[in-house]
N, C-alpha and C positions, 0 to 999 in steps of 0.2 A: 740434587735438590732443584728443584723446578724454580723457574723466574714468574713470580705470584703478580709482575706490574702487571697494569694493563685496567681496563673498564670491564673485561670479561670476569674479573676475578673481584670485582667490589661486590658483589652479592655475596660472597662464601665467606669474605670479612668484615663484612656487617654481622652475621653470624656468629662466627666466631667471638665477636666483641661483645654479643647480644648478655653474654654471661649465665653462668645457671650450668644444670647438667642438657645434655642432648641427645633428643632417641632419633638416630638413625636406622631408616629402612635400607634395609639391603637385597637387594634381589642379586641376581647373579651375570646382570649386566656389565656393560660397557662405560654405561654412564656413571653407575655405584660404583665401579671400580675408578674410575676418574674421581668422584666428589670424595672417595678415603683417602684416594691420593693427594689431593687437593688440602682438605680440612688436616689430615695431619700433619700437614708442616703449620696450620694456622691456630690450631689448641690442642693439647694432649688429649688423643684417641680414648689411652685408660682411664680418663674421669667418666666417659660418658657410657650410653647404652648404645646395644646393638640388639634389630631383631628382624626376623628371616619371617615371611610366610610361604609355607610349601604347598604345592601342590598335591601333593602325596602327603599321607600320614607319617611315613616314615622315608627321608628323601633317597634319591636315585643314588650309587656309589659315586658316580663323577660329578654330579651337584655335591658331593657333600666331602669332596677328595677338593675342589675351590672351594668352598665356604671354609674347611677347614687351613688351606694353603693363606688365605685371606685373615682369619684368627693369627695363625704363626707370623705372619709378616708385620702386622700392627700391634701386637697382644694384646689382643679385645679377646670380648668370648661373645660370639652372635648366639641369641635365642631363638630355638626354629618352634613357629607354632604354623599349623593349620591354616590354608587362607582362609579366611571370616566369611566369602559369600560361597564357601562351601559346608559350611556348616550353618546358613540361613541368618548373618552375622552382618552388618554393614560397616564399613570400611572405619567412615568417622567415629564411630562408638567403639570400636576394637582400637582405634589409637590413643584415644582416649584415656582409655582402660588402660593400658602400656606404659602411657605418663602416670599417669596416677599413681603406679603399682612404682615405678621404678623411678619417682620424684625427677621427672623429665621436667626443662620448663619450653621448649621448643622440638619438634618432630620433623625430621628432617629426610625429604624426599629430591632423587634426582631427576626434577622433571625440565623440560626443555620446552620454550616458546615455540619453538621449530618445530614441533612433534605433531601438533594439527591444530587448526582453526581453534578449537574446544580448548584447548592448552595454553593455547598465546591467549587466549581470552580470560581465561582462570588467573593466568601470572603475571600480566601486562599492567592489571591492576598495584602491583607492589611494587613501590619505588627501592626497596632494598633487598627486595626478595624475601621479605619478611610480612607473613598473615599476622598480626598482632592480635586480632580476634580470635581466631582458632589456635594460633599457636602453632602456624607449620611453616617450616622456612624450605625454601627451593636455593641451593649454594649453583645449582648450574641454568640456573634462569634463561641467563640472555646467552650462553652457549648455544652451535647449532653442531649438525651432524658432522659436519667437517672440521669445526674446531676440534671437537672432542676426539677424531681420527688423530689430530695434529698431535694434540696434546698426548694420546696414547705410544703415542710412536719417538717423541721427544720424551717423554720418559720414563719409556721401557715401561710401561702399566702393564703388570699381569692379568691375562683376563682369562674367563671360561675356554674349553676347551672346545666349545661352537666356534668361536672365531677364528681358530690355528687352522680349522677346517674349513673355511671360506667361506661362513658364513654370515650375514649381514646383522643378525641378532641372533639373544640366547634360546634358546625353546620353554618358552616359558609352559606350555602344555605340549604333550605331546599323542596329541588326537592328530588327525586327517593324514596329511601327506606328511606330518614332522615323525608320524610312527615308522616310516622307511629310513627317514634320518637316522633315528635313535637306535633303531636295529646295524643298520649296514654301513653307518658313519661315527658313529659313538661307540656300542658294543651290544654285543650278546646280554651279557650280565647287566647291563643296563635297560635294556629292551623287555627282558624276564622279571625285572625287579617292578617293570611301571605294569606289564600285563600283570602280575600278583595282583596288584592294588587297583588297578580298572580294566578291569578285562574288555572295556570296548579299546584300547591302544589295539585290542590284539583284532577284534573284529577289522579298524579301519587298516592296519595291518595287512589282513588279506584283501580288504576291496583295492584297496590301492596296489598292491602287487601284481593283482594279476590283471590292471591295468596297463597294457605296453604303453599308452601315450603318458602315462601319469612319469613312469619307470624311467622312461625315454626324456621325456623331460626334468628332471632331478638327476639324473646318471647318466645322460647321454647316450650312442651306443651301444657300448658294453653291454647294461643292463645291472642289472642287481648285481652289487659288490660283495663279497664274503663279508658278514659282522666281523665288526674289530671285537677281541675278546680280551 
């Protein structure tokens, strides 16, 4: 069980105290995986909502091997829809709609003042980390990148399988240089599953391959790795 003192941890129990049910975003981060950590020692997980927007119609086997790992360890059930500006949908009206449908009275996102100019400016404004207006609470506010390293490591946070691979964050798409990732660092079966559903992964795929400097800087050396399968 984690040690909750501290000034870092007063935003996520203001929260908690706020009362009511809570929809939780879940992406498949470092930070989400910190604020479940977090919130469930602070109110029971199973009263509340969970909900996933995917990039894909139908997600990748290893996004959905964590999100499922993540369900087992809290007993929640995440709802995975569609991200909303992929279907011509904006953000605020789709959470919205999430509350409404699933008698939410706060929406709950892990976003961090440290993350850019734009972000410390958005959350700077709420003295508890709580938008009372809109109805969206930020539990890792006044976290920075390092805290949340600390915290991951003191205790034992299970995360995506990007980071066991040395990666700095998860893939949240995997267009440009992240399609050599996905192929030669994640897997085959995962690499086939995101070409089905956008066949440009597979275009930027070859531009980048047969890129030596691109290859060379990603892989070093070597060059192109065998896909993990």
């Amino acid at each position: 069980m984690a040690n909750l003192n501290g000034k870092l941890f007063n935003e996520a129990k203001a929260i908690a105290n706020f009362g009511g049910r809570l929809a939780f975003a879940v992406s498949l981060g470092k930070d989400t995986a910190c604020m479940l950590h977090i919130m469930n020692q602070l109110t029971d997980l199973k009263r509340h909502y969970f909900f996933h927007w995917s990039m894909y119609p139908k997600m990748l086997p290893y996004q959905s091997r964590y999100l499922s790992q993540i369900e087992r360890m809290y007993g929640i059930k995440v709802d995975v829809s569609i991200w909303p500006e992929l279907i011509k949908k904006k953000q605020a009206p789709a959470v919205t709609e999430i509350m409404e449908a699933n008698r939410c009275d706060l929406a709950l996102f892990a976003y961090r003042m440290d993350e850019s100019l734009q972000r410390r400016g958005m959350l700077k404004r709420f003295d508890d980390g709580i938008d009372y207006v809109r109805k969206w609470a930020y539990p890792l506010r006044s976290f920075t990148a390092k805290s949340i390293r600390g915290y991951v490591t003191a205790n034992k946070v299970p995360l995506n399988v990007e980071y066991s691979l040395g990666f700095k964050h998860d893939l949240l798409t995997h267009r440009g240089k992240n399609a050599l990732l996905l192929r030669h660092a994640i897997s085959e079966a995962d690499y086939q599953a995101a070409v089905a559903q956008d066949p440009n992964v597979e275009i930027d795929y070859v531009r980048f391959a047969n890129c030596p400097e691109i290859v060379k800087e990603i892989f070093g050396e070597k060059g192109l790795p065998k896909g993990r399968v």
